[in-house]
Backbone bond lengths (Angstrom), bond angles and torsions (degrees), N, CA, C in turn:
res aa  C-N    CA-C-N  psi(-1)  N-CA   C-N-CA  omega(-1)  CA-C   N-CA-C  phi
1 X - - - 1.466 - - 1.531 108.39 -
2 X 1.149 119.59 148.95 1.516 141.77 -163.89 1.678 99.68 -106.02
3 X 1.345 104.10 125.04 1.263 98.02 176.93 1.568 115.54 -119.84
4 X 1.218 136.28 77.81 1.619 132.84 -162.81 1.610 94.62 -66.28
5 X 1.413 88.17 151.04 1.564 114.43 171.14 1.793 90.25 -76.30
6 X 1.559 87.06 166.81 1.912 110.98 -170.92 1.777 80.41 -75.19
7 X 1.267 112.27 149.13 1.755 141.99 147.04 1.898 79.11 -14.71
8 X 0.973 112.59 -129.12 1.764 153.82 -173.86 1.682 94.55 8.61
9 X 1.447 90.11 -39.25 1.825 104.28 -177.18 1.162 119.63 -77.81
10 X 1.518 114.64 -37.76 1.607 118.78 161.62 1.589 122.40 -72.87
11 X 1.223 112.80 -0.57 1.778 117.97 -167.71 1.715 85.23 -104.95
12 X 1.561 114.25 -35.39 1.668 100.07 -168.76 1.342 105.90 -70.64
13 X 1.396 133.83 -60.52 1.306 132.32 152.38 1.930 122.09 -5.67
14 X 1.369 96.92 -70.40 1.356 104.94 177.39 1.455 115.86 -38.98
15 X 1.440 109.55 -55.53 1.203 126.11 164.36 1.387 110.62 -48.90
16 X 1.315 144.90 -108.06 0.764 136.06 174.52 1.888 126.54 7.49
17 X 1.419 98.48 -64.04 1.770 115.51 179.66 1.630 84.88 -42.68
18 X 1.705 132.51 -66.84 1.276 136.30 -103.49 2.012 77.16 -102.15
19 X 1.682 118.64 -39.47 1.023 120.10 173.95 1.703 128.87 -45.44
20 X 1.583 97.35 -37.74 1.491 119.56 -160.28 1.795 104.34 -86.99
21 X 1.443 111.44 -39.23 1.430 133.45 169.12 1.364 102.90 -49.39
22 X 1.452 108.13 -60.67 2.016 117.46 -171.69 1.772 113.40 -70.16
23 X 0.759 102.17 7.04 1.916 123.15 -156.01 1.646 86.22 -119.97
24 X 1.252 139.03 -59.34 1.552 145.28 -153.59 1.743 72.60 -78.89
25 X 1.495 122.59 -92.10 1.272 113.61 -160.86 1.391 145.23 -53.15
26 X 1.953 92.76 -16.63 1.667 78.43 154.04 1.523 130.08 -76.50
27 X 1.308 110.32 -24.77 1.637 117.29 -167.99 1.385 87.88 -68.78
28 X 1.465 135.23 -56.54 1.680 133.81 -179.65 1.584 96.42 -37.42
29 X 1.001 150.45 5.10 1.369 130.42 -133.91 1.513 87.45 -146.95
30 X 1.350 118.69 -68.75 1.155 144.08 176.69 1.864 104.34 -43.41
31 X 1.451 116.18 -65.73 1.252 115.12 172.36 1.558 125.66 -59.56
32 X 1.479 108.70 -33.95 1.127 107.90 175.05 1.639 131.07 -47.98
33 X 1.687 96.20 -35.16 1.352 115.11 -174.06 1.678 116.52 -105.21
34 X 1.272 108.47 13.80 1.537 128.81 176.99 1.382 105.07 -65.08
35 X 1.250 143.83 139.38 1.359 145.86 -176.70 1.547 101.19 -86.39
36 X 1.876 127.05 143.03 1.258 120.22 -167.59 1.768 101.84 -49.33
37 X 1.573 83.81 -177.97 1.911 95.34 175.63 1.578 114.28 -99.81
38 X 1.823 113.02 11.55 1.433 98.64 166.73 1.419 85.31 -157.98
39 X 1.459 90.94 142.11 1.717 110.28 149.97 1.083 125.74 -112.77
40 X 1.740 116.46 167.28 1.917 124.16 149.84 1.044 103.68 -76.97
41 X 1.547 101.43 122.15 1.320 110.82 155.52 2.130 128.31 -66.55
42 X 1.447 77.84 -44.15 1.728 96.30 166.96 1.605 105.76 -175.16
43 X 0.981 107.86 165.57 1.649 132.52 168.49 1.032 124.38 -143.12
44 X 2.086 116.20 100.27 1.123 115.78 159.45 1.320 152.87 -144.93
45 X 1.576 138.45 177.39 1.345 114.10 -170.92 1.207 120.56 -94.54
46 X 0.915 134.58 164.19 1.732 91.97 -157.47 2.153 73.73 -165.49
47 X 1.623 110.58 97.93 1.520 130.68 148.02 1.407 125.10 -86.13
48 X 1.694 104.45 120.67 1.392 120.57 -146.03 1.175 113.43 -111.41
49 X 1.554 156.14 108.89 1.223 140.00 177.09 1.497 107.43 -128.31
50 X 1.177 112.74 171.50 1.809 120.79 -157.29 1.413 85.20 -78.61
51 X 1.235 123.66 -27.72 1.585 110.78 -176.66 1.821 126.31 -64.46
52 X 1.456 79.19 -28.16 1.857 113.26 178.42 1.203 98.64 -44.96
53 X 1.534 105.87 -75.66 2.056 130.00 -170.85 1.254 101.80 -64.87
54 X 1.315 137.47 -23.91 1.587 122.17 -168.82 2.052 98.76 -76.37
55 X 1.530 76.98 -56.73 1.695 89.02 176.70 1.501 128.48 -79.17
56 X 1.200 124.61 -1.36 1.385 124.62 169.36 1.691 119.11 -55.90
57 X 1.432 133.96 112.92 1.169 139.03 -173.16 1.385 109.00 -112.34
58 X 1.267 113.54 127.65 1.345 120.82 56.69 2.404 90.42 -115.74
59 X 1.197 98.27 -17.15 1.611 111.33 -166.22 1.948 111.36 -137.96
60 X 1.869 81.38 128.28 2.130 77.29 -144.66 1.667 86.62 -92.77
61 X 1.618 106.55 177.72 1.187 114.97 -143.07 1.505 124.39 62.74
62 X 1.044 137.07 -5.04 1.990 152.30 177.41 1.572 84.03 -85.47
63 X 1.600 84.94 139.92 1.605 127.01 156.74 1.515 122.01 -106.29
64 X 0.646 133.50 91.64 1.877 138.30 -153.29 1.645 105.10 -63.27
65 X 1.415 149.30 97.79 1.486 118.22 -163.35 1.946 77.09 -119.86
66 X 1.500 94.95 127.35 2.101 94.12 -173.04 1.320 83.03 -163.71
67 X 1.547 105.75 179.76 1.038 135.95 -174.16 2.172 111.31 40.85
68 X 1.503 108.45 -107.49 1.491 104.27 -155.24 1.644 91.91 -101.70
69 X 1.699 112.11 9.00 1.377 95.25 170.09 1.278 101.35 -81.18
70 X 1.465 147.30 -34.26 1.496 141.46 156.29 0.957 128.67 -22.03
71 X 0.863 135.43 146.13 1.693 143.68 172.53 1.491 97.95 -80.07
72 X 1.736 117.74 112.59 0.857 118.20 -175.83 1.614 133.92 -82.97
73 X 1.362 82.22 -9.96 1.316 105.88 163.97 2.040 131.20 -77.34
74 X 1.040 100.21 5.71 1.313 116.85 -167.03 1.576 91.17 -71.84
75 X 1.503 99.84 156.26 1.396 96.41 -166.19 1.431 98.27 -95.44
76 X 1.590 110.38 163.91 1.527 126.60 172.14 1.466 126.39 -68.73
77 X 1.248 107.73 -17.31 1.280 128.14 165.20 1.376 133.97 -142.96
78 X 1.363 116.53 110.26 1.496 121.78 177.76 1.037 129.61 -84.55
79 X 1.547 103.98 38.82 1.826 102.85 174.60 1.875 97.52 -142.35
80 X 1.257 125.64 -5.05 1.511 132.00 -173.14 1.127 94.91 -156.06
81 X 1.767 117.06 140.12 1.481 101.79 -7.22 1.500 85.18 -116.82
82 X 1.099 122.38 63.02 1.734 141.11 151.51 1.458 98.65 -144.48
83 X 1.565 102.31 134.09 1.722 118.63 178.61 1.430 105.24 -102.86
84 X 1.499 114.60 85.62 1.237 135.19 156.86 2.100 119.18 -61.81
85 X 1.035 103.51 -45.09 1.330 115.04 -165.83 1.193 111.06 -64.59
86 X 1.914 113.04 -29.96 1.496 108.08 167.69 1.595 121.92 -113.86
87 X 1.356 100.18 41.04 1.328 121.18 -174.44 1.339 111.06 -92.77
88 X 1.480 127.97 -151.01 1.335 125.95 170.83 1.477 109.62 -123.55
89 X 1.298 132.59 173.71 1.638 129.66 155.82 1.148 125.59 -114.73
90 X 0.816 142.97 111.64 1.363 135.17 -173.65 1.671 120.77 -90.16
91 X 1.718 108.25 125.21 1.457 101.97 -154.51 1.705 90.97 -113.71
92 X 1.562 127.98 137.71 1.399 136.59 168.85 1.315 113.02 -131.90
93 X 1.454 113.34 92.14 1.854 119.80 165.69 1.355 99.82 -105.12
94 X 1.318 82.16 140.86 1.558 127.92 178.53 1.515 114.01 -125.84
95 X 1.525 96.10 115.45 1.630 114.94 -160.80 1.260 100.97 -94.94
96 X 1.371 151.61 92.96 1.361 171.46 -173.55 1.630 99.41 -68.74
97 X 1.312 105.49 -48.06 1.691 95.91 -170.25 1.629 97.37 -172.62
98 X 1.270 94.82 152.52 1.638 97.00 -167.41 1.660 99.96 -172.74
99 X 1.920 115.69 129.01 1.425 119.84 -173.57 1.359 105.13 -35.62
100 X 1.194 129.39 -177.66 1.867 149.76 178.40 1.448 73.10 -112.82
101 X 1.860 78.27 156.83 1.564 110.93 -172.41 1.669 130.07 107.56
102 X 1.929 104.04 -16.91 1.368 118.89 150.14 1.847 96.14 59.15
103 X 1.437 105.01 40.04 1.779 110.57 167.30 1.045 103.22 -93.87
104 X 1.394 103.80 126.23 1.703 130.78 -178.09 1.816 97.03 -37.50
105 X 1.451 113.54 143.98 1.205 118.71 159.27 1.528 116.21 -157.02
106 X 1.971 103.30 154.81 1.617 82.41 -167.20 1.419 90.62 -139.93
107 X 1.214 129.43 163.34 1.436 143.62 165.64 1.388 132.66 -93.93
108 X 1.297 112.20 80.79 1.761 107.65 -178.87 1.548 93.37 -61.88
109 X 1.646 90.29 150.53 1.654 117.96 161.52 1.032 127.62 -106.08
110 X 1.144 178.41 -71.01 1.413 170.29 149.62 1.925 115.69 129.13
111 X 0.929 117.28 82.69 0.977 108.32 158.00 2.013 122.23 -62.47
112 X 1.039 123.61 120.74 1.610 119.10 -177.26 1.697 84.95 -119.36
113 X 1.370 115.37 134.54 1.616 140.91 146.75 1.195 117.41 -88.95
114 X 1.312 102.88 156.61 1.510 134.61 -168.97 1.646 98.24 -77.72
115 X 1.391 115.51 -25.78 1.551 125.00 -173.03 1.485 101.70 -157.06
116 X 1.221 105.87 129.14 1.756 106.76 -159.31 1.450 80.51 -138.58
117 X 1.803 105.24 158.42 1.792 116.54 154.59 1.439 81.86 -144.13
118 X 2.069 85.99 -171.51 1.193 110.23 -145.89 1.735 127.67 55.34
119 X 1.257 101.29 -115.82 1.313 109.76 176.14 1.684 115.77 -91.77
120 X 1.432 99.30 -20.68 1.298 98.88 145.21 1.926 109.53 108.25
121 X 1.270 112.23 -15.26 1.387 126.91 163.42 1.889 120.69 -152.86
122 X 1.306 116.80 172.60 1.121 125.01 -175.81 1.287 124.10 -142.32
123 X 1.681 116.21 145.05 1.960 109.62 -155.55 1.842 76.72 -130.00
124 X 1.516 92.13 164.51 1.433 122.83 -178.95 1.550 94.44 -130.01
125 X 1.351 116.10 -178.44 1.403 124.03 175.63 1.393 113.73 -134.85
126 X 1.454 135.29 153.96 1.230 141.93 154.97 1.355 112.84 -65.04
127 X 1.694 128.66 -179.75 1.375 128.19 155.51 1.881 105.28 -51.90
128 X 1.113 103.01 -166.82 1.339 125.54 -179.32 1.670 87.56 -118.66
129 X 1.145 114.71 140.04 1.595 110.90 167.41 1.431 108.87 -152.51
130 X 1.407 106.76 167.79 1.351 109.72 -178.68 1.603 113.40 -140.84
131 X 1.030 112.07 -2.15 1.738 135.07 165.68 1.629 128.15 -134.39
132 X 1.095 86.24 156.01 1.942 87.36 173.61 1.362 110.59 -54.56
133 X 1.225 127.79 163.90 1.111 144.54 -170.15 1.241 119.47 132.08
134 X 1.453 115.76 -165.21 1.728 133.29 -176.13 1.648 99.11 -132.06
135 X 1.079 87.40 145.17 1.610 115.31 -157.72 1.607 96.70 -143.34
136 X 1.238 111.33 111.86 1.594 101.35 167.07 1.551 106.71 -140.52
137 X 1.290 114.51 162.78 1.294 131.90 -177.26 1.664 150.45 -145.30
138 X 0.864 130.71 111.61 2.085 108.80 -169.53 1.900 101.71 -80.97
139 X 1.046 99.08 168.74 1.148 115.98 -178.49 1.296 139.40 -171.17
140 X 1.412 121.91 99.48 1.434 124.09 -166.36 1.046 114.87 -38.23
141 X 1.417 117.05 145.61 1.590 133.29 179.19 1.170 88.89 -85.91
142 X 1.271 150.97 -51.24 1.500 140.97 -174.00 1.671 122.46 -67.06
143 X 1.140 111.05 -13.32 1.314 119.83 175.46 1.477 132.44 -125.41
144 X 1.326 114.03 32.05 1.107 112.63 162.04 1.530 113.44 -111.32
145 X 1.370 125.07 176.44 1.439 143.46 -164.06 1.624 108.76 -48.68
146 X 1.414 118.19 99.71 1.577 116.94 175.04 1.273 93.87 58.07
147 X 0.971 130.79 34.98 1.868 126.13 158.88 1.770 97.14 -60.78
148 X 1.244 140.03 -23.26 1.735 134.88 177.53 1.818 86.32 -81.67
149 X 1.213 137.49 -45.86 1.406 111.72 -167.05 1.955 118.37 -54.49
150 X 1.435 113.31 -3.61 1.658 93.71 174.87 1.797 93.05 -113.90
151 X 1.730 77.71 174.20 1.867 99.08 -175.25 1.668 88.60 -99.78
152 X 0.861 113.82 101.98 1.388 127.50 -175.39 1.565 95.93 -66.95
153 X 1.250 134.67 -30.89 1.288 118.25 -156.31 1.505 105.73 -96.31
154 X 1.260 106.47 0.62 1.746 114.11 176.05 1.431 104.59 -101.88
155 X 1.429 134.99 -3.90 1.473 124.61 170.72 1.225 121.56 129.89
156 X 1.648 118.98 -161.06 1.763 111.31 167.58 1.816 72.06 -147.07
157 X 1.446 97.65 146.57 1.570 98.05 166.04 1.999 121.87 -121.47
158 X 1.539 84.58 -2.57 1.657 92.22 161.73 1.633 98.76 173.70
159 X 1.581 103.54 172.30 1.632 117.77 -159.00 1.766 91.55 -111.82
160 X 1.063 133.30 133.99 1.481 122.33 143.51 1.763 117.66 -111.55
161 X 1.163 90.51 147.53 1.922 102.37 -161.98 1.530 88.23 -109.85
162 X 1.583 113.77 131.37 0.995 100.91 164.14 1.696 117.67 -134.16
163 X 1.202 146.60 155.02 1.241 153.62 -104.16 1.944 93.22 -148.36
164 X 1.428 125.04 94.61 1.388 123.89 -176.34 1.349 98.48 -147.89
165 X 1.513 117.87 175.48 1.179 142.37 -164.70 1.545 97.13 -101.45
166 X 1.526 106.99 176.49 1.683 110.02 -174.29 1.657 108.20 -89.25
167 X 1.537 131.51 27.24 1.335 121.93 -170.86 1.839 114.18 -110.07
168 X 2.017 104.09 0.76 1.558 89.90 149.48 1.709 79.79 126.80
169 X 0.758 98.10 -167.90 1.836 116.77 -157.24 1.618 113.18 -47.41
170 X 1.396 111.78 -40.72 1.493 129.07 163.56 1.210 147.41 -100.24
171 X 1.539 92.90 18.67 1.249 105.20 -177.68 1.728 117.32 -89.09
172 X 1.392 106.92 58.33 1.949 121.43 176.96 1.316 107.34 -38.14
173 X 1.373 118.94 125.50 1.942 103.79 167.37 1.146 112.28 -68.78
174 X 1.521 130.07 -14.97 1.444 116.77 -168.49 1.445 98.15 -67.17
175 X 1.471 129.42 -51.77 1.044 146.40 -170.23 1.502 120.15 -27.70
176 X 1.577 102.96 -40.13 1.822 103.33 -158.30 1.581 100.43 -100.55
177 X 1.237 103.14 176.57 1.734 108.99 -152.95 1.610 92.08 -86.66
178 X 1.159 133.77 -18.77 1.301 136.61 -167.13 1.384 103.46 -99.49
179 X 0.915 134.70 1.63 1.776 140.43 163.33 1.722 93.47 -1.02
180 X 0.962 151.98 -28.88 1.975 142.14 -154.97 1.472 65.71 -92.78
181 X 1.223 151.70 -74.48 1.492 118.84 -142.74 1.416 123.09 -67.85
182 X 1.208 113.64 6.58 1.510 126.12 -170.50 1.258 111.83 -93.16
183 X 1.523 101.82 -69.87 1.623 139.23 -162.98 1.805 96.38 -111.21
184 X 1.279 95.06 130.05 2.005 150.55 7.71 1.506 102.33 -87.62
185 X 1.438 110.12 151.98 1.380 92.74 -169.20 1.908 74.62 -165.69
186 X 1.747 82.78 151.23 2.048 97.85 -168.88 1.473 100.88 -134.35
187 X 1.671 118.04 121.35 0.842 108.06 -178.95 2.103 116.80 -141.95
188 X 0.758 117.77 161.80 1.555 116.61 -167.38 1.933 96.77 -129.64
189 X 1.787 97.73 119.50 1.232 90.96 160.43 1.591 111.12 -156.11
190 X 1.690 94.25 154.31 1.514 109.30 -157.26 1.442 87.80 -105.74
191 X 1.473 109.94 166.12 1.196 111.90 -170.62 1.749 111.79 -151.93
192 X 1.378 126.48 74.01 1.584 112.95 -157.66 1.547 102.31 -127.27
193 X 1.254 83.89 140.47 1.950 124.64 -170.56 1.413 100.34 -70.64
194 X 1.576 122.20 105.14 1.750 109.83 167.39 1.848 86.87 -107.45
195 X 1.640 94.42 157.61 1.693 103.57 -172.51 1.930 84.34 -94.69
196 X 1.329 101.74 -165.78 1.531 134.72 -148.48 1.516 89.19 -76.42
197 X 1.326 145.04 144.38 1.318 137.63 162.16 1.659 116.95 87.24
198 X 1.293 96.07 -17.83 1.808 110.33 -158.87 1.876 90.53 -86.35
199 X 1.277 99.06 165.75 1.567 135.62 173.61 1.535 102.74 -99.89
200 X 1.465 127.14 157.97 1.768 119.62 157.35 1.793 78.53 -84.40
201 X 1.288 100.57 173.98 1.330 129.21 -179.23 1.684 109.83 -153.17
202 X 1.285 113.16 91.77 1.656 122.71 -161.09 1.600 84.50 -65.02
203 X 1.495 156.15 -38.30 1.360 153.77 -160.55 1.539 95.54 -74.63
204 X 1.352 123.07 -13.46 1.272 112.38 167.36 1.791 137.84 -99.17
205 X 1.262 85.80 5.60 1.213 112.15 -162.79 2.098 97.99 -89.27
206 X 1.122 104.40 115.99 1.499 133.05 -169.11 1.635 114.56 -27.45
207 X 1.196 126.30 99.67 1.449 114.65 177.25 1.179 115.78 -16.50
208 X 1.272 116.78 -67.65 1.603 112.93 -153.16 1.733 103.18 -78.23
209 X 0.801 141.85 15.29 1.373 153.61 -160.18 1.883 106.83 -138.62
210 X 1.324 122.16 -14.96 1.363 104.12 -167.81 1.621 93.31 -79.00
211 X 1.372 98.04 -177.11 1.421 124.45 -158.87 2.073 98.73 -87.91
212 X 1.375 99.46 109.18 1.615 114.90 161.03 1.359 120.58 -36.65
């Protein structure tokens, strides 16, 4: 024997089915149009001479990376509706050429915002190196240097790279008396945004930009 549910009982169900159906296709909908889970921030080559760092303005030893060297596409906000800010970055320099003598050298990064507190911006670091090569790395967005001093949700409006020795926050190469082990010096660096949960994925990483 067949026992049907009451009318009222088969319409709540129905409902339900018709609720759960409209619920699957918006999220299909919603993801579809989600922006990937990593970007370039920038990619560049970046030929270095003591003349570079003496004269670099507004702050010497700085590499200026602004305007159309950015990925202009970078989003306006790194916290909606992709969570970049508690994501990772993934950093790859490639040391093209660098004096003899194998003296430690390192690359601050600089994140600068469009709207900063505290002190008002935040730096990451490269490897430490002492030869040419490739050097790559991930790196929490939550744990690097004053990474809380920007308003992440208002932007980044340019990168400065800066060019120091292995002895810590002030250690400028222009600065030290041995400058020939520094300068001239050639270097290439990539710079890509994975959001919160995400992996880098090198297959995503931009034709014209992958690694020679």
């Amino acid at each position: 024997m067949i026992h049907l549910l009451p009318t009222n009982t088969n319409g709540l169900i129905r409902g339900l089915i018709y609720s759960y159906l409209f619920a699957c296709s918006q999220l299909f909908l919603v993801s579809a149009s989600c922006p990937a889970d990593q970007f370039e921030l920038f990619d560049v080559t970046c030929d270095y001479t003591k003349v570079d760092a003496d004269n670099s303005k507004p702050s010497k030893s700085h590499y200026y990376v602004k305007d159309k060297m950015l990925n202009e596409n970078r989003p306006k906000d790194w916290t909606l509706p992709v969570d970049y800010r508690n994501g990772t970055v993934h950093v790859r320099l490639e040391v093209l050429e660098k004096p003899a003598g194998d003296e430690p050298t390192t690359w601050s990064i600089c994140h600068i915002p469009k709207k900063g507190q505290k002190i008002g911006y935040g730096c990451l670091g490269t490897d430490v190196y002492k030869k040419v090569g490739v050097y790559e790395k991930d790196i929490s967005m939550k744990e690097f240097w004053e990474n809380d001093s920007i308003v992440w949700s208002e932007g980044i409006k340019q990168m400065d790279l800066v060019i120091k020795d292995n002895s810590g926050g002030s250690g400028h190469a222009h600065k030290r008396a041995d400058q020939e082990k520094f300068f001239p010096t050639k270097v290439r660096l990539t710079l890509t945004q994975v959001s919160a949960g995400s992996k880098f994925n090198p297959k995503l990483v931009p034709a014209q930009t992958k690694p020679k």
